[in-house]
Backbone as CSV, one residue per row, in Angstrom:
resi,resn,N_x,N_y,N_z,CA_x,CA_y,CA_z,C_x,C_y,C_z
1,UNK,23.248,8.906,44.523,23.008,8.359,43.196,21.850,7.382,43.207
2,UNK,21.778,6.568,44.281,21.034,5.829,44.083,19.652,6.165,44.246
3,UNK,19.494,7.054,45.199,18.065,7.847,45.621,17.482,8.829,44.166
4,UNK,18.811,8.945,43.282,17.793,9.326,42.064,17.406,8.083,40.617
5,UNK,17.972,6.829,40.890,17.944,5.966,40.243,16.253,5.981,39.729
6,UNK,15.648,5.846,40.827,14.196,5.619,40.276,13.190,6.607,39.145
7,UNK,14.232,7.806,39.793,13.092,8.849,38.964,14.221,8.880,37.736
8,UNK,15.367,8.472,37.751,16.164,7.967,36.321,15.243,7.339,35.516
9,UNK,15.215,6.034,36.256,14.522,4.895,35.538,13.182,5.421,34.767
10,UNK,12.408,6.045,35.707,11.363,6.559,35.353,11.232,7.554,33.639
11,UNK,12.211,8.193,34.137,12.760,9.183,32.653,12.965,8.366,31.273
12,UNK,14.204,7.463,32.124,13.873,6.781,30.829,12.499,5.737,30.271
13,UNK,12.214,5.119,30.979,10.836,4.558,30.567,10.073,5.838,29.853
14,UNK,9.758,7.071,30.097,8.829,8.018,29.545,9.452,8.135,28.130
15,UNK,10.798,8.723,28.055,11.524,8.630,26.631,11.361,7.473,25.768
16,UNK,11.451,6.216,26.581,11.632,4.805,25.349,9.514,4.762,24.609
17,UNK,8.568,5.015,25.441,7.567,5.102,25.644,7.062,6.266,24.378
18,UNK,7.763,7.073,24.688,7.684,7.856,23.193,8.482,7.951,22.275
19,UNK,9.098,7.059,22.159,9.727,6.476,21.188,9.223,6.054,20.408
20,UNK,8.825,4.717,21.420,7.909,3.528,20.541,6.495,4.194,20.059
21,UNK,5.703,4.972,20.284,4.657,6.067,19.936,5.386,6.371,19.013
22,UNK,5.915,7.131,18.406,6.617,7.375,17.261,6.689,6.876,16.178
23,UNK,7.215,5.846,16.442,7.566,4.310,15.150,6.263,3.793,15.254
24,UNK,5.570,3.994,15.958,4.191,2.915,15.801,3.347,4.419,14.408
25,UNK,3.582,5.354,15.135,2.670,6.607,14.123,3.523,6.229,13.365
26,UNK,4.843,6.653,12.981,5.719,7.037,11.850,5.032,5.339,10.721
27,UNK,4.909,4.279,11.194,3.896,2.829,10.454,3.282,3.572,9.742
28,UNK,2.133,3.680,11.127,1.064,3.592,10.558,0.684,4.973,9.270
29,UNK,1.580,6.010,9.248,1.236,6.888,8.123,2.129,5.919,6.750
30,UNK,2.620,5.072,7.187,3.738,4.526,5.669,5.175,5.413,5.703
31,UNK,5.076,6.136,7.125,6.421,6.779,6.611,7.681,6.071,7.456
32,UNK,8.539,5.594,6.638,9.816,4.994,6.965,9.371,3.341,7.353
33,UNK,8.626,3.128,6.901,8.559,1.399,7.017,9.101,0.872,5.688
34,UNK,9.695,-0.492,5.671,10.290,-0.634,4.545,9.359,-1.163,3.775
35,UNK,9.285,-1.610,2.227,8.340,-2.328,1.763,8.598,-3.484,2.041
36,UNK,7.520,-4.889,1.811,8.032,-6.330,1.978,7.208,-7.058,0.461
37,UNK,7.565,-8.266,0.769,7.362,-8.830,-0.186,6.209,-9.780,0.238
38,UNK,5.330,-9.762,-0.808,3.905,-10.256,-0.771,3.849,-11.419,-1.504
39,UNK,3.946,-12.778,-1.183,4.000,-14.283,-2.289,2.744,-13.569,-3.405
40,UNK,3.171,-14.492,-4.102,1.914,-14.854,-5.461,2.080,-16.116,-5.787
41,UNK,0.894,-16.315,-6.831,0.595,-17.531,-7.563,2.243,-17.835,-7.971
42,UNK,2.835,-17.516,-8.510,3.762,-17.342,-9.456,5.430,-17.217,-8.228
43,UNK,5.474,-18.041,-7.570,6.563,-18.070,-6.516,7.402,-17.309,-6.483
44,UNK,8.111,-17.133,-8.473,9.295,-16.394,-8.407,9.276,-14.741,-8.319
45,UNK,8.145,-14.467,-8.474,7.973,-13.186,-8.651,6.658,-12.587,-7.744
46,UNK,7.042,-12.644,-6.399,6.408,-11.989,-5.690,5.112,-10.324,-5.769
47,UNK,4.378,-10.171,-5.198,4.251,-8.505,-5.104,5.072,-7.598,-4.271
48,UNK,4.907,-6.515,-4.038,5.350,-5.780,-2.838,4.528,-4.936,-2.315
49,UNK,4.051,-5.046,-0.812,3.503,-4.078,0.015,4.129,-3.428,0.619
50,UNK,4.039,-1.536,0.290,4.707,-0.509,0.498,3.827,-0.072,1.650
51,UNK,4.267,1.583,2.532,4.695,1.722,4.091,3.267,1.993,3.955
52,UNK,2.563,2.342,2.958,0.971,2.985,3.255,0.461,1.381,3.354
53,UNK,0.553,0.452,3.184,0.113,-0.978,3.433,-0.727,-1.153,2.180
54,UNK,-0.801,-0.532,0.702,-1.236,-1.176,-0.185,-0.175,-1.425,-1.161
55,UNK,-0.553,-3.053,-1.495,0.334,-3.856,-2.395,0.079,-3.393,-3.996
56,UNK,1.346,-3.810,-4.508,1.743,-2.870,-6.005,0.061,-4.428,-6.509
57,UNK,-0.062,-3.559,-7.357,-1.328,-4.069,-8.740,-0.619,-4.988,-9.761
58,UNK,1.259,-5.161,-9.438,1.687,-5.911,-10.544,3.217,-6.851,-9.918
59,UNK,3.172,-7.916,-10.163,4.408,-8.717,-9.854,5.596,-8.838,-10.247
60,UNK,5.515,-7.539,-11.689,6.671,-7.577,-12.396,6.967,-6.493,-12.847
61,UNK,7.937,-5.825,-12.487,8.143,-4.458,-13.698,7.082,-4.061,-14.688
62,UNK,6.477,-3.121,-14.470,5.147,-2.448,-15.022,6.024,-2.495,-16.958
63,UNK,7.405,-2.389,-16.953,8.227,-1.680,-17.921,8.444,-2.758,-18.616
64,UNK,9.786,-3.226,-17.464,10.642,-4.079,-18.383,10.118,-5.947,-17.924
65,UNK,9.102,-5.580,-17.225,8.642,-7.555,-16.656,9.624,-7.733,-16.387
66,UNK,10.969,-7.086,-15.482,11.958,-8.053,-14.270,11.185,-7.803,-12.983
67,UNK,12.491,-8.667,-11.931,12.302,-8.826,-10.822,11.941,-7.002,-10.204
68,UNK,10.492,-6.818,-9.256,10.447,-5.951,-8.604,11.467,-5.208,-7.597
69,UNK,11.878,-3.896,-7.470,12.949,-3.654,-6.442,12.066,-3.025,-5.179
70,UNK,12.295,-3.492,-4.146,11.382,-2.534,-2.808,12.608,-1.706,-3.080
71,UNK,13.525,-1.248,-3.552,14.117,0.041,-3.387,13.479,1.317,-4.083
72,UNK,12.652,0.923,-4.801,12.175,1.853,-5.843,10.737,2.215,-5.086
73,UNK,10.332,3.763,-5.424,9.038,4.295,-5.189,7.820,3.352,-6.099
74,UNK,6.688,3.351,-6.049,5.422,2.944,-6.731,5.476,4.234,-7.317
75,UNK,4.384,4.261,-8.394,3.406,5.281,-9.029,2.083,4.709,-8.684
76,UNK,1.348,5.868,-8.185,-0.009,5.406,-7.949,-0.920,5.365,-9.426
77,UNK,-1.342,4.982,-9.468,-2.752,5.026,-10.498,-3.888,4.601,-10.127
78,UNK,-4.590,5.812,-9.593,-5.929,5.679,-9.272,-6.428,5.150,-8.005
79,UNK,-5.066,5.636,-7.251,-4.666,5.516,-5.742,-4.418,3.814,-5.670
80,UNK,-4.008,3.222,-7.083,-3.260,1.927,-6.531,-1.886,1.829,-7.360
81,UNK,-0.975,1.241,-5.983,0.664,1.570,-6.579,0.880,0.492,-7.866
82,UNK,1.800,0.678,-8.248,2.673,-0.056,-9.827,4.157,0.064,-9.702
83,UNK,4.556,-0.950,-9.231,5.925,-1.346,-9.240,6.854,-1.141,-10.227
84,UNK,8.165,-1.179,-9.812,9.278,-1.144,-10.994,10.627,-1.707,-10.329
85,UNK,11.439,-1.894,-11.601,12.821,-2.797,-10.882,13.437,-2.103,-10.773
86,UNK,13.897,-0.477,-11.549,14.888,-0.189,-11.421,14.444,1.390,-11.531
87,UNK,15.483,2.451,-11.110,15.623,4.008,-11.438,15.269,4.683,-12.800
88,UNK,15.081,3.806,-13.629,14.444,4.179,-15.222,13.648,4.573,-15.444
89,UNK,12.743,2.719,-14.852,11.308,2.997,-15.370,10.150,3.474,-14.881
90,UNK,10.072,4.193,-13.887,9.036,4.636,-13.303,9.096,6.184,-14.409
91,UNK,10.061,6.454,-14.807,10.142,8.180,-15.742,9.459,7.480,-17.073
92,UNK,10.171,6.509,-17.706,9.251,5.650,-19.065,8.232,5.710,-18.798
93,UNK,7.794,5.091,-17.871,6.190,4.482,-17.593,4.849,6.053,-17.537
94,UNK,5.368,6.983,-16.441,4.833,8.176,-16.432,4.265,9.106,-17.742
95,UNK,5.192,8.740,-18.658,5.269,9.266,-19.806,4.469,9.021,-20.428
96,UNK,4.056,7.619,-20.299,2.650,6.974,-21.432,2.169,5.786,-20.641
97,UNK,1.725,5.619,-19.786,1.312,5.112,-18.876,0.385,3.428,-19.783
98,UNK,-0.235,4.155,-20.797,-1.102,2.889,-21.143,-1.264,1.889,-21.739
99,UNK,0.071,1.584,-22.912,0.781,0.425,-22.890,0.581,-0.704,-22.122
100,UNK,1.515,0.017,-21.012,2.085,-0.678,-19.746,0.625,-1.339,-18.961
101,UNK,-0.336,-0.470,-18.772,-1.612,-0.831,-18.049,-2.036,-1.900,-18.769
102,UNK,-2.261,-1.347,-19.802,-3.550,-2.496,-21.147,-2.369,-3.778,-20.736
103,UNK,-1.179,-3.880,-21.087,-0.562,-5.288,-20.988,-0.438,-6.283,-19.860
104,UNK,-0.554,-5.448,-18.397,-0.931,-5.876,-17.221,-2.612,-6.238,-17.063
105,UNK,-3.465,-5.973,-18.080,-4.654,-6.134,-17.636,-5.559,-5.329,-16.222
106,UNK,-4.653,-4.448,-16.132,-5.289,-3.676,-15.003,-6.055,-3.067,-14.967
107,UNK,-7.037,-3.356,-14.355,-8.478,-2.241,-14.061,-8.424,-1.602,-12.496
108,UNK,-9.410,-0.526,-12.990,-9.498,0.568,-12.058,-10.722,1.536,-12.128
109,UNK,-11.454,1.648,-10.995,-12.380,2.133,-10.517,-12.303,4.029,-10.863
110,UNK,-13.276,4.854,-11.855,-13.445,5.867,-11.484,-13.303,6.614,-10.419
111,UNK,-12.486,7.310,-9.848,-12.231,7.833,-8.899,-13.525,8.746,-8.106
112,UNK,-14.379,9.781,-9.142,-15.506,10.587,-8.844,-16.687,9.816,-8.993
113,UNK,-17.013,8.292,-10.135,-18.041,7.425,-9.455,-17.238,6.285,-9.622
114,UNK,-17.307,5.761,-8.402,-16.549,4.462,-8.130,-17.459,2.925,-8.927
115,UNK,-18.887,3.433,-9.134,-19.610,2.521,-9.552,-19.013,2.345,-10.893
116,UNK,-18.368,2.951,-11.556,-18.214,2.691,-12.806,-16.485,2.679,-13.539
117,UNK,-15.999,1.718,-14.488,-14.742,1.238,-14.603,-14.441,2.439,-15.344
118,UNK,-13.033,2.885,-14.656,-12.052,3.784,-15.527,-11.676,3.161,-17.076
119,UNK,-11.448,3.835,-17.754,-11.173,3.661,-19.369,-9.631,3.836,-19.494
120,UNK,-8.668,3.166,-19.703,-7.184,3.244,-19.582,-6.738,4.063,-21.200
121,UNK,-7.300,5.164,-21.100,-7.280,5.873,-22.807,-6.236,7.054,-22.499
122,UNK,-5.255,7.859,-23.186,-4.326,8.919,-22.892,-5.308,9.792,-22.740
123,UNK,-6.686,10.265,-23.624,-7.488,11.180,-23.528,-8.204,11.583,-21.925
124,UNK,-8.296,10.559,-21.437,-9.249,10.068,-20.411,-8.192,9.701,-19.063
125,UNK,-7.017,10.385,-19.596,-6.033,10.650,-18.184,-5.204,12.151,-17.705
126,UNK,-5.265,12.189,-16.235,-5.376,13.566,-15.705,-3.902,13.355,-14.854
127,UNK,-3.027,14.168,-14.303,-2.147,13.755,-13.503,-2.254,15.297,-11.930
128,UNK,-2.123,14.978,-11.421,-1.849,15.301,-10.003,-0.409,14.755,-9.392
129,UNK,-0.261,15.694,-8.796,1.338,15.487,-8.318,2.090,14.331,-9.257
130,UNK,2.612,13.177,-8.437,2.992,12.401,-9.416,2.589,10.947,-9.602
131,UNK,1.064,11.158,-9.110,-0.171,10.568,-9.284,-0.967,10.305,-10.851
132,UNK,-1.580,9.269,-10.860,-2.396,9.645,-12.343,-3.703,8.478,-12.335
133,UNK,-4.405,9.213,-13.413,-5.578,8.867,-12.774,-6.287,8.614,-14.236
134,UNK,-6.979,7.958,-13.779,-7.977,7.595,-15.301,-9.770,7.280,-15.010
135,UNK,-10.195,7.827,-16.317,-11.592,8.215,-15.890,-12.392,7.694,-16.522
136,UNK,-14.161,7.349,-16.214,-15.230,6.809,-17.401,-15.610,7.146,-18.498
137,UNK,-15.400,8.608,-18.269,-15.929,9.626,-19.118,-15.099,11.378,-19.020
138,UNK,-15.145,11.869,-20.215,-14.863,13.397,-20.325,-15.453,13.922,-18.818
139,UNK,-16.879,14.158,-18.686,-17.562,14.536,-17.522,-16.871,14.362,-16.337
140,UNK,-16.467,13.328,-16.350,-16.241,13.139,-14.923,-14.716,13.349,-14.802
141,UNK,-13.549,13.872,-15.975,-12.713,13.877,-15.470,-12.771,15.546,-15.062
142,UNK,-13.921,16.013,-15.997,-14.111,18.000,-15.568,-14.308,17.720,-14.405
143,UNK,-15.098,16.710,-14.084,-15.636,17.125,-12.024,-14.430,16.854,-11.087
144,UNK,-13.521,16.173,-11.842,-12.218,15.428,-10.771,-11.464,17.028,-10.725
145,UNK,-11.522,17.513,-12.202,-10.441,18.717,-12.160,-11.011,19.898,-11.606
146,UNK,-11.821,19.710,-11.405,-12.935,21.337,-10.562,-12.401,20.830,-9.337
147,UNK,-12.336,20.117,-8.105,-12.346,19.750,-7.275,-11.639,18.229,-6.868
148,UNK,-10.160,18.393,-7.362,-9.375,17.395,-6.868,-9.536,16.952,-5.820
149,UNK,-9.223,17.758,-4.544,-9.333,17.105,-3.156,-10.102,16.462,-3.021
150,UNK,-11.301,16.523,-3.280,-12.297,15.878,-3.423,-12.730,14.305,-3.359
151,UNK,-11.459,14.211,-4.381,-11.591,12.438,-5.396,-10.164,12.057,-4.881
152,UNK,-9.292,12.547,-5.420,-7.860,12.151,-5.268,-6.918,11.282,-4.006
153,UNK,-7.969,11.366,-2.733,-7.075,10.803,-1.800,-5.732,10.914,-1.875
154,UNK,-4.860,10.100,-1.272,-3.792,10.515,-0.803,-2.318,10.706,-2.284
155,UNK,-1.451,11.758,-2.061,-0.924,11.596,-3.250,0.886,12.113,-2.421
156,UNK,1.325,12.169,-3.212,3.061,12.236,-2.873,3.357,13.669,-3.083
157,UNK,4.063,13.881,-1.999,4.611,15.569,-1.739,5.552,15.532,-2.858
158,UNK,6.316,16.057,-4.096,6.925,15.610,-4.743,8.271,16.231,-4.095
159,UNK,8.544,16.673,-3.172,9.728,17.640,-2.607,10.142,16.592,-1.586
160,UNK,9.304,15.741,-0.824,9.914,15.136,0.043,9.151,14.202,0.447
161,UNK,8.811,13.859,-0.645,8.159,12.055,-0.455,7.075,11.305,0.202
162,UNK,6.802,12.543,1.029,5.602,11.906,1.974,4.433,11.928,1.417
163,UNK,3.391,10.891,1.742,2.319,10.575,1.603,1.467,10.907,2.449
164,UNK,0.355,11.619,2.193,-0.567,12.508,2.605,-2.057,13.083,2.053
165,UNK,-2.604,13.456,2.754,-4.150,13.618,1.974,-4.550,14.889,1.798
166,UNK,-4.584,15.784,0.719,-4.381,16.798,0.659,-5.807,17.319,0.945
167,UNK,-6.489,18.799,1.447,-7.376,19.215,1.307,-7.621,20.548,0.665
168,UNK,-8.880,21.425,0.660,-8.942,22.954,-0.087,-8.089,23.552,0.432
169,UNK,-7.251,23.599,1.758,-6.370,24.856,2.386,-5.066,24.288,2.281
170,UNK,-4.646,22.824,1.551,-3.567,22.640,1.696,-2.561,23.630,0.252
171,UNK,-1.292,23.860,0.852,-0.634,24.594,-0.165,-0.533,23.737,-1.858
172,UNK,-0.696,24.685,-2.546,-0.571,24.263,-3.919,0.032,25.104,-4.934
173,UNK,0.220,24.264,-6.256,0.982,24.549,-7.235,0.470,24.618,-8.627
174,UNK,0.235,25.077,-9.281,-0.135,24.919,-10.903,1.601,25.479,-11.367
175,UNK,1.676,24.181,-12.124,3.141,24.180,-12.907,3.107,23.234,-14.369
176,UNK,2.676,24.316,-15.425,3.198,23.370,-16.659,1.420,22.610,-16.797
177,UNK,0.622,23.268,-16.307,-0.775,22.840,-16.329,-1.377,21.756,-15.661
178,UNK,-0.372,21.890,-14.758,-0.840,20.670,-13.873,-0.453,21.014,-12.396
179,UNK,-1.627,20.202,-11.493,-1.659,21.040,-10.289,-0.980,20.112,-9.587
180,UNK,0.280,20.671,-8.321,0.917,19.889,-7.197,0.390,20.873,-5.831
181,UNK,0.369,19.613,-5.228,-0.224,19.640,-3.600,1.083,19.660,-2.890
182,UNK,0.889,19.871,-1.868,2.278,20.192,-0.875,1.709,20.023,0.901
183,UNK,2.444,19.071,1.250,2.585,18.509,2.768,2.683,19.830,3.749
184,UNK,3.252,20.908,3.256,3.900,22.277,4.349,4.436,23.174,2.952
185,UNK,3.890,24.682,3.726,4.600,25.817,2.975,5.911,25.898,2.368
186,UNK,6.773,25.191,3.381,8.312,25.095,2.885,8.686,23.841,1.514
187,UNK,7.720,22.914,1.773,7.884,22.167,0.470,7.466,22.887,-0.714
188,UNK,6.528,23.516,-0.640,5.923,23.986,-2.200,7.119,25.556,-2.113
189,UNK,7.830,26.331,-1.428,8.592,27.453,-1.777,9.977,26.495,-2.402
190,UNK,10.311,25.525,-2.128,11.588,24.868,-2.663,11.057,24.040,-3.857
191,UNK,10.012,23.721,-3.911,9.559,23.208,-5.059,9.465,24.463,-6.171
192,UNK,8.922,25.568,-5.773,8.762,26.616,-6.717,9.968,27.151,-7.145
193,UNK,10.721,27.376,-6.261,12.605,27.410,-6.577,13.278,26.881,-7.951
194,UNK,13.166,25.486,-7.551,13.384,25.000,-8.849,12.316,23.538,-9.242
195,UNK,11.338,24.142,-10.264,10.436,23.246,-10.172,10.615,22.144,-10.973
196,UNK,11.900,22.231,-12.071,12.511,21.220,-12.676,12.752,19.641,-12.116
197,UNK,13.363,19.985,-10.788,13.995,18.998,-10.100,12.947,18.483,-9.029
198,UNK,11.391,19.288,-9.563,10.681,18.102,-8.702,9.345,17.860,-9.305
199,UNK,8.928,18.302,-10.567,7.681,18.489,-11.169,7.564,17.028,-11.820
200,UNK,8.203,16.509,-12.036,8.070,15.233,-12.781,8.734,13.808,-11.582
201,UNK,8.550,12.643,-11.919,8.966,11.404,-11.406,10.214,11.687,-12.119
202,UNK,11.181,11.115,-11.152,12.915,10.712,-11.415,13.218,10.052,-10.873
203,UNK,13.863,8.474,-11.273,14.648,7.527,-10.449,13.689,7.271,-9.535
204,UNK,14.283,6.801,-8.378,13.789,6.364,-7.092,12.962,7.066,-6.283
């Protein structure tokens, strides 16, 4: 027993070793890190920085202005997240997005020219997975929609949550006139299954 102790030991050191490789990748993509809480001016009402390491654009319920939940997903807009307190309002908010923006004061960079400020108008907004995006001009939201991958950076598998950067060969979806990206073949065939239960934001 004891003459194999070392190359034991050894085994396990290689296993714990890729372990920790693991959790250090599984970070650094944002997948399975929890969110935390980011101070602000405003003590009581913190931000939150989620697993991709960018902090929500708002300190308070995009919806209802309560306390933020890290239990809840972000919505990106314009590849920056927007918080919520509860399982509701991220489906409210999706729905008409610009309310909620104009009252936060939030600005945001054209996605296809970054030199120039997005316009927070319903006309002048496009959605991708369960992403959304807002643009300077008509023009430039045709060039975003000719060639999403392009502009869009990273957006949410809507089948299984992960965050990822889609490209021209990654699998895709046109559903309901709007195009979803997919992490792996098997997400977009269960998404196509029943596309009810994943084409839109729900809850958490």
């Amino acid at each position: 027993m004891s003459a194999q102790a070392p190359g034991l030991r050894a085994g396990l050191a290689a296993t714990t070793a890729a372990a920790l490789f693991l959790v250090a990748a599984f970070d650094a993509f944002g997948v399975g890190q929890l969110p935390r809480w980011v101070p602000t001016a405003d003590k009581a009402h913190p931000r939150l920085q989620f697993g991709d390491s960018l902090i929500s654009i708002n300190n308070r319920c995009a919806v209802k202005e309560n306390e933020l939940s890290p239990s809840i997903r972000p919505i990106y807009v314009n590849a920056k997240p927007v918080a919520f307190c509860c399982t509701t309002c991220p489906a409210i908010f999706i729905q008409g997005p610009e309310p909620y923006l104009l009252r936060m004061k939030a600005a945001f960079t054209d996605p296809v020219h970054p030199d120039r400020a997005a316009r927070i108008q319903a006309p002048l907004r496009y959605h991708v997975n369960w992403e959304v995006f807002f643009f300077s001009d008509r023009a430039s939201m045709d060039e975003f929609r000719k060639r999403p991958t392009d502009y869009c950076g990273w957006l949410t598998d809507p089948v299984n949550g992960v965050r990822f950067r889609p490209g021209p060969a990654s699998p895709r979806v046109v559903h309901a006139g709007r195009t979803y990206f997919f992490t792996s073949d098997s997400t977009r065939t269960k998404f196509q299954a029943v596309p009810i239960d994943y084409a839109y934001r729900k809850g958490a």
